[in-house]
DRENDO-1510 file (C-alpha; in Angstrom, 1 decimal, always signed):
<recs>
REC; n; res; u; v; w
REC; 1; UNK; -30.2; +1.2; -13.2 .
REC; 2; UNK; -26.5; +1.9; -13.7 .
REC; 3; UNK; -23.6; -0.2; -12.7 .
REC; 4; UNK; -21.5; +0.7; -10.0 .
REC; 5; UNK; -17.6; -0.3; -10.0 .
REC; 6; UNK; -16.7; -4.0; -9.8 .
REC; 7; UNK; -15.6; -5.7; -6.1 .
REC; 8; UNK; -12.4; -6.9; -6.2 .
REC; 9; UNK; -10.3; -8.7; -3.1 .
REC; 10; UNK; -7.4; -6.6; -2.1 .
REC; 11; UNK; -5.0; -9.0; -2.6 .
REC; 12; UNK; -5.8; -9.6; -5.8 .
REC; 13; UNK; -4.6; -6.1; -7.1 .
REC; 14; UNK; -1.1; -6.4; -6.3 .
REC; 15; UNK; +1.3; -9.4; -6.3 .
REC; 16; UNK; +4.8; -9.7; -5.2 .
REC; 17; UNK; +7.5; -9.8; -7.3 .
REC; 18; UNK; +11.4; -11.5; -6.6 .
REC; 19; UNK; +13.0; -8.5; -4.7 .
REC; 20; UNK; +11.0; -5.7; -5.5 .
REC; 21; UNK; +8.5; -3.6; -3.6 .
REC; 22; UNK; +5.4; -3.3; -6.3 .
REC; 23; UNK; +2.7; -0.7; -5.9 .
REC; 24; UNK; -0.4; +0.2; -7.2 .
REC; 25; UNK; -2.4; +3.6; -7.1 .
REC; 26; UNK; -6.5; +2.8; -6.5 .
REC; 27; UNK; -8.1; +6.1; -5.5 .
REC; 28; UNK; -6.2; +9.5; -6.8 .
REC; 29; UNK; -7.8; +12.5; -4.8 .
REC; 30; UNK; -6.7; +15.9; -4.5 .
REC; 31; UNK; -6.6; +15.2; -0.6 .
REC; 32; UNK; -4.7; +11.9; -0.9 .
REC; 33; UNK; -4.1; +8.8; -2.5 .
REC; 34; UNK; -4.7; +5.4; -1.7 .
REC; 35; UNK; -1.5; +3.0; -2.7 .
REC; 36; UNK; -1.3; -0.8; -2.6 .
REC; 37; UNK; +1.9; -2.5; -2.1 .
REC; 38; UNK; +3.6; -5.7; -1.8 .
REC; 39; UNK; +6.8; -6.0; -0.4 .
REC; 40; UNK; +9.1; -9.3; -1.2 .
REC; 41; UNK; +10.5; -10.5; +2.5 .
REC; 42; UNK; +13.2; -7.9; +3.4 .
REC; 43; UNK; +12.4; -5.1; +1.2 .
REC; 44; UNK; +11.7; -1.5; +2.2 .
REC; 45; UNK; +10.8; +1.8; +1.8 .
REC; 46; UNK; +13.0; +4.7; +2.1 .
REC; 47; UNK; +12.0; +7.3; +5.2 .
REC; 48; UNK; +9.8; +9.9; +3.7 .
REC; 49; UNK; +7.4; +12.4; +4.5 .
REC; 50; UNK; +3.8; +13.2; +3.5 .
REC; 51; UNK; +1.3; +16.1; +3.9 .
REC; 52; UNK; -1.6; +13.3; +4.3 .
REC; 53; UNK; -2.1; +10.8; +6.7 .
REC; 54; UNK; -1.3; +7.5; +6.3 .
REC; 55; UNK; -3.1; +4.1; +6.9 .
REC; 56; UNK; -1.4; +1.1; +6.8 .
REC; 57; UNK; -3.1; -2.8; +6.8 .
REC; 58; UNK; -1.0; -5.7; +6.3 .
REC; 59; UNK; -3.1; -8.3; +4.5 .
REC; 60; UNK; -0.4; -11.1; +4.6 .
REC; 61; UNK; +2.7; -11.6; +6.4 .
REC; 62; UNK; +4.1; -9.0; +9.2 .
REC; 63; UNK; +5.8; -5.8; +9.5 .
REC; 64; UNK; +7.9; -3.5; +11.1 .
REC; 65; UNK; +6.6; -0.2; +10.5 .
REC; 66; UNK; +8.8; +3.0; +12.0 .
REC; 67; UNK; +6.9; +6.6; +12.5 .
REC; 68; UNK; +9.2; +9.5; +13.6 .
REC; 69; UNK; +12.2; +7.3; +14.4 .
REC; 70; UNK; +10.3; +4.7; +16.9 .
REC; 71; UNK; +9.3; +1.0; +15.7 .
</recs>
């Protein structure tokens, strides 16, 4: 029988770094992508837009997450 891929903690994947925003790509599919990040306290991302839907789960800390202009 064949291994599948190793478990790993998502936390573990990422870690924060002194006034950065780190990320980390874990599934690459033509119909999306699934990034980590970790964002030092007071760091953010620029307003974008994507053609895929997005997910977000905060794992640690809190957030303030804006969609379309509204908090």
């Amino acid at each position: 029988m064949e291994n599948g891929p190793e478990a790993s903690r998502v936390v573990d994947l990422v870690a924060y770094q002194d006034g950065a925003i780190v990320s980390r790509i874990i599934l690459k599919k033509d119909s999306g992508n699934v990034t980590l990040f970790a964002f030092e306290a007071g760091q953010q991302l620029s307003e974008h837009t994507t053609p895929y839907d997005g997910l977000v789960q905060v794992v640690d800390g809190e957030a303030e997450i804006t969609i379309a202009g509204k908090p």
